[in-house]
C-alpha positions in Angstrom: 0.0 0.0 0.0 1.4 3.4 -0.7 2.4 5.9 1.8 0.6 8.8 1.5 3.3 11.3 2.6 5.9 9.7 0.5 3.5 11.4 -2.2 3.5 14.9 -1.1 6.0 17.2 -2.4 8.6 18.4 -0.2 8.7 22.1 1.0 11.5 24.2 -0.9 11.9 27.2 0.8 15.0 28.2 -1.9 12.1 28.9 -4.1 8.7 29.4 -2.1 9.7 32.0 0.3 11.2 35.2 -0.8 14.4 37.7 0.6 13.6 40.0 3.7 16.1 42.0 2.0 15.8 42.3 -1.6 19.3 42.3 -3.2 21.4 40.6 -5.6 24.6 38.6 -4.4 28.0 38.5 -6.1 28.7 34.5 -5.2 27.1 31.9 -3.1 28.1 27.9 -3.1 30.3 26.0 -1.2 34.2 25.4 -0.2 36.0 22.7 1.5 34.1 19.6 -0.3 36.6 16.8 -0.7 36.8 15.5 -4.0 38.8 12.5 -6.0 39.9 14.1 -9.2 42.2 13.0 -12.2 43.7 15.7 -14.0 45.9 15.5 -17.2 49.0 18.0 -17.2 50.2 18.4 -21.0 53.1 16.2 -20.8 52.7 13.7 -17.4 50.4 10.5 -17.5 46.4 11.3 -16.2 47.6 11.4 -11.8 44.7 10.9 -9.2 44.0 13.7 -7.1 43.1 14.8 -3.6 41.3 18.0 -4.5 39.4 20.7 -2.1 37.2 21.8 -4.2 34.7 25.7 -4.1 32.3 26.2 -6.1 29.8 29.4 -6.8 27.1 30.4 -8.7 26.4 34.6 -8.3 22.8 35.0 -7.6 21.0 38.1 -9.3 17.7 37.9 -9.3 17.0 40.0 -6.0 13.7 38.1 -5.2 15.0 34.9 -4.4 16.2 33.5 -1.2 19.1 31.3 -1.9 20.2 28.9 -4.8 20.4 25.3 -5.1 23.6 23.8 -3.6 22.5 20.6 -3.8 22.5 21.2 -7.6 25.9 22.3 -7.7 27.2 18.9 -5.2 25.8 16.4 -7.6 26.9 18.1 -10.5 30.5 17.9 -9.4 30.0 14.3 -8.1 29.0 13.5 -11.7 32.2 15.2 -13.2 34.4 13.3 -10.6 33.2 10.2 -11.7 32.8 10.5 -15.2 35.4 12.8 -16.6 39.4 13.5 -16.8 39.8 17.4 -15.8 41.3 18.9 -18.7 41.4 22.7 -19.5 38.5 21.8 -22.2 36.5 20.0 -20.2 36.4 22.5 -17.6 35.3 25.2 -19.5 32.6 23.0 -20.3 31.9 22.3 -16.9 31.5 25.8 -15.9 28.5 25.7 -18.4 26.6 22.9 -16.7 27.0 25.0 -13.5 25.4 28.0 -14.8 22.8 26.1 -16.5 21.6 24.3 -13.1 20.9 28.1 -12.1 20.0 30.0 -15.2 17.5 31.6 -14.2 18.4 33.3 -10.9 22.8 33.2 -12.1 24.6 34.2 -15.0 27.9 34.1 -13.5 29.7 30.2 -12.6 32.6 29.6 -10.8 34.6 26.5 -9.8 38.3 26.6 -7.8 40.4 23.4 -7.4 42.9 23.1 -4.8 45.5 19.9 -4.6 49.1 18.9 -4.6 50.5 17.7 -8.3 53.8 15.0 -7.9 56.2 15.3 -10.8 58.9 12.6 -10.7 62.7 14.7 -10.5 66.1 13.3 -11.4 68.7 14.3 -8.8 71.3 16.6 -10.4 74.0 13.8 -10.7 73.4 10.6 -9.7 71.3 7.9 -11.2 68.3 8.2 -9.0 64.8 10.3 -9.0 62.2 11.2 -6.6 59.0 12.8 -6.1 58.3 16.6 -5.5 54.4 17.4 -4.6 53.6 20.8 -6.2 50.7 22.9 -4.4 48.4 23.9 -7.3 44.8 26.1 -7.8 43.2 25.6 -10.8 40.4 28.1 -11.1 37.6 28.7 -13.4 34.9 31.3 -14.5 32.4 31.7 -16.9 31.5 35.5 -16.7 29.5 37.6 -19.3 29.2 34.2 -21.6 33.2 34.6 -21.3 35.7 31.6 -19.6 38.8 32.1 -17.6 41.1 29.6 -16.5 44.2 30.5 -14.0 46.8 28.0 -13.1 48.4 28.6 -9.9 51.6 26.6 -8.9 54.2 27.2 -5.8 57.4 26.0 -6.7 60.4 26.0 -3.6 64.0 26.7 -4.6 66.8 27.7 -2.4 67.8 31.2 -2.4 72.1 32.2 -1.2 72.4 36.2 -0.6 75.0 37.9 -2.8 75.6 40.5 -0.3 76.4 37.7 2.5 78.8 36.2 -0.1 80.8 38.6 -1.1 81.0 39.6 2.8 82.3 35.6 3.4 84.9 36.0 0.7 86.3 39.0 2.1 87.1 37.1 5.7 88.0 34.1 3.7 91.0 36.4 1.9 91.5 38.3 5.4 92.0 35.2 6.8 94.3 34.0 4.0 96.1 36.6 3.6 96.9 36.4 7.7 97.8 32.8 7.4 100.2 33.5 4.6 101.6 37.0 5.4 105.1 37.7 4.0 105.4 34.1 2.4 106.3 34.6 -1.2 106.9 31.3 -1.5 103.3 29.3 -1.6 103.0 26.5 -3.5 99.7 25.3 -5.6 99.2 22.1 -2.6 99.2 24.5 -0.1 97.1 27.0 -1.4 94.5 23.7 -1.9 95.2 22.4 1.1 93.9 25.5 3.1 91.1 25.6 0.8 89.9 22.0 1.6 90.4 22.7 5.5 87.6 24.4 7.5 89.8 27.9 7.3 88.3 27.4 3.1 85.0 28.1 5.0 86.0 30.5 7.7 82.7 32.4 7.0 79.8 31.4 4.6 76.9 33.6 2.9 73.4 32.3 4.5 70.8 30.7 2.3 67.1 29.9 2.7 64.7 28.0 1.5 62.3 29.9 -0.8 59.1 30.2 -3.0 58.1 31.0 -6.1 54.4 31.8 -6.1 52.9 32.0 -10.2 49.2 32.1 -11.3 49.1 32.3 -15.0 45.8 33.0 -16.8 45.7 30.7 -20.3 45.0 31.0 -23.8 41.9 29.9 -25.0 43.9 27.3 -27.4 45.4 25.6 -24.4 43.2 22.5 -23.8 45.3 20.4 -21.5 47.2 21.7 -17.8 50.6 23.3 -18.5 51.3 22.3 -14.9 54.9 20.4 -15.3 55.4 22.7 -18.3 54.9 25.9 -15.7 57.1 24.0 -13.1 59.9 23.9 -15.9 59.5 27.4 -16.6 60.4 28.6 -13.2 62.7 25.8 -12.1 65.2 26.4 -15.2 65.0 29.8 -14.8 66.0 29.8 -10.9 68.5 27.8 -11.4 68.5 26.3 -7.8 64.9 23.9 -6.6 64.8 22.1 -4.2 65.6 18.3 -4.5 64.5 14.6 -3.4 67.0 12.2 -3.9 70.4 13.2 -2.9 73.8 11.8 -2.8 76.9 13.0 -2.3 77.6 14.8 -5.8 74.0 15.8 -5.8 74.7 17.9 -2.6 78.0 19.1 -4.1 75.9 20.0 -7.5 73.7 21.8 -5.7 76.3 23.5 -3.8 77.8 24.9 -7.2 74.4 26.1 -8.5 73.6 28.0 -5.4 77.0 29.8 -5.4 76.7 29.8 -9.5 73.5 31.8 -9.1 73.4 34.3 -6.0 69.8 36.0 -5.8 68.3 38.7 -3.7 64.6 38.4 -3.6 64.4 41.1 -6.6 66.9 39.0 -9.0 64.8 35.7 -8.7 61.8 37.6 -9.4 62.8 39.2 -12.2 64.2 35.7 -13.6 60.9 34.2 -13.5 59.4 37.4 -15.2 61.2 37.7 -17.9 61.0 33.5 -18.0 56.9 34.1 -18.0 57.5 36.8 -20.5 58.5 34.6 -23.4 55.6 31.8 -23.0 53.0 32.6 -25.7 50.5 30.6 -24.0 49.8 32.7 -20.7 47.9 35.6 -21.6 48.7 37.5 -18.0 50.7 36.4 -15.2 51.0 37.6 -11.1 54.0 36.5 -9.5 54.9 36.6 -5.6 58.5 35.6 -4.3 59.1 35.1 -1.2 62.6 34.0 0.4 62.2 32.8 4.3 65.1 34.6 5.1 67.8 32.7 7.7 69.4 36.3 8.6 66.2 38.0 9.9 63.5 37.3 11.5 61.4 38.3 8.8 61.0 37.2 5.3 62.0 39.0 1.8 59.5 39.4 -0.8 58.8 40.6 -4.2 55.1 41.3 -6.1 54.8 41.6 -10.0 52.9 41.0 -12.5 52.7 40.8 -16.5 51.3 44.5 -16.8 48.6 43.5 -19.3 45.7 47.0 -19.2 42.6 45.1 -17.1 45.0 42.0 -15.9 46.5 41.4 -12.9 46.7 43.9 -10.3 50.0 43.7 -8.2 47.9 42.9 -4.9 50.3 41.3 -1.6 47.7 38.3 -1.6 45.7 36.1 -3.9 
């Protein structure tokens, strides 16, 4: 026999009641839903994710109460289960979220948060290991128009050029003590101190540091640019941070740090003018940041392509 109230419709307020307050909202949706993902970057095999995931939908018609979340949930249950995020397929994506609201929205967006592994050779020896990446990929679909950003934080190791020329100058005091009024040094000597702990009687202090990139794509790309991205500031730093590491590894790395001294404003300018040549990101923001070992406070640097209506030079995104 059939349940009566299993044949009434249920109450939905969303729709039945109206605002107290009549007045249209820029975004409202949901942040922090945990999501399984696979993504395919441009040049690495399709990798499982462990996304955060917020989603929005802006809400303009000034008489209704609230949208349908629910609509927005199932929608991107659907997408995790059926579909490969790509650039593509995310623009259409945004789509489907602004249809499930078209007639209260006309505005969609949907922001990704995970960590991407990319699989690193070490510097010298034969063996590899894997770097996790935090990366953002956000979308909107605004005035019938998409946007896609990439974000990517890549770590690298920063070594002060003022603190090293400061260390060679006691290294040559110190030399120059040890060897005053001798004209008579020979080639092993002169290697001999250098392999002793007087070779090191001061060193310049490095950190560990960030490079913090959101690129907004070309409407060609159709596939993430993520490891591609990586490259871009990796090569031109000079100096990331590694996995795997033996003994001429360390001593690589060594030579690239004192190979490629950086205050704050050199390494951002390397990844500018890096960002600068790649046809494919139509506007870029950029924020270095070296965690400084001297001070108790940490260097930074803010810039961004300079494209009329792009990027604004903002201290957080």
């Amino acid at each position: 026999m059939t349940n009566p109230a299993s044949e009434k419709a249920l109450p939905d307020v969303a729709l039945t009641s109206r605002s107290s307050h009549s007045t249209t909202l820029d975004w409202v949706g949901m942040s922090g839903i945990a999501l399984p993902l696979v993504i395919k970057d441009v040049n690495e095999p399709e990798q499982r994710i462990d996304a955060k995931v917020q989603t929005y939908v802006n809400l303009n018609n000034p008489q209704v109460k609230g949208i349908h979340m629910s609509r927005l949930y199932l929608l991107l249950m659907q997408y995790a289960e059926k579909e490969v995020v790509t650039v593509a397929g995310l623009r259409e994506f945004l789509s489907h979220l602004l249809d499930s609201h078209h007639d209260i929205s006309d505005c969609a967006n949907l922001n990704i948060d995970f960590d991407y592994l990319i699989k690193k050779p070490a510097l010298k020896s034969q063996f590899a290991g894997w770097k996790d990446y935090p990366v953002t990929v956000n979308g909107f679909l605004e005035n019938g128009k998409v946007v896609i950003e990439l974000s990517v934080k890549v770590p690298y190791s920063s070594t002060c050029p003022c603190s090293a020329a400061l260390a060679r100058q006691l290294i040559q005091e110190q030399f120059s003590k040890d060897f005053d009024g001798r004209a008579d040094i020979s080639v092993d000597e002169v290697e001999s101190w250098l392999r002793s702990e007087k070779g090191t009687f001061a060193t310049p202090h490095s950190q560990r540091s960030t490079a913090h990139v959101v690129v907004r794509l070309d409407e060609s790309v159709e596939l993430f640019p993520i490891s591609e991205l990586v490259n871009v500031i990796e090569n031109a730093l000079q100096t990331p941070v590694q996995t795997a590491v033996k003994r001429e590894d360390e001593q690589e790395f060594a030579r690239l740090n004192g190979h490629n001294l950086m205050f704050v404003e050199d390494a951002a300018r390397r990844v500018k003018n890096a960002l600068n040549q790649q046809s494919d990101y139509l506007d870029f923001w950029l924020r270095v940041e070296h965690y400084e070992s001297l001070h108790a406070h940490d260097a930074v640097s803010i810039t961004t392509k300079g494209v009329e209506g792009g990027f604004q030079p903002h201290l957080h995104r």
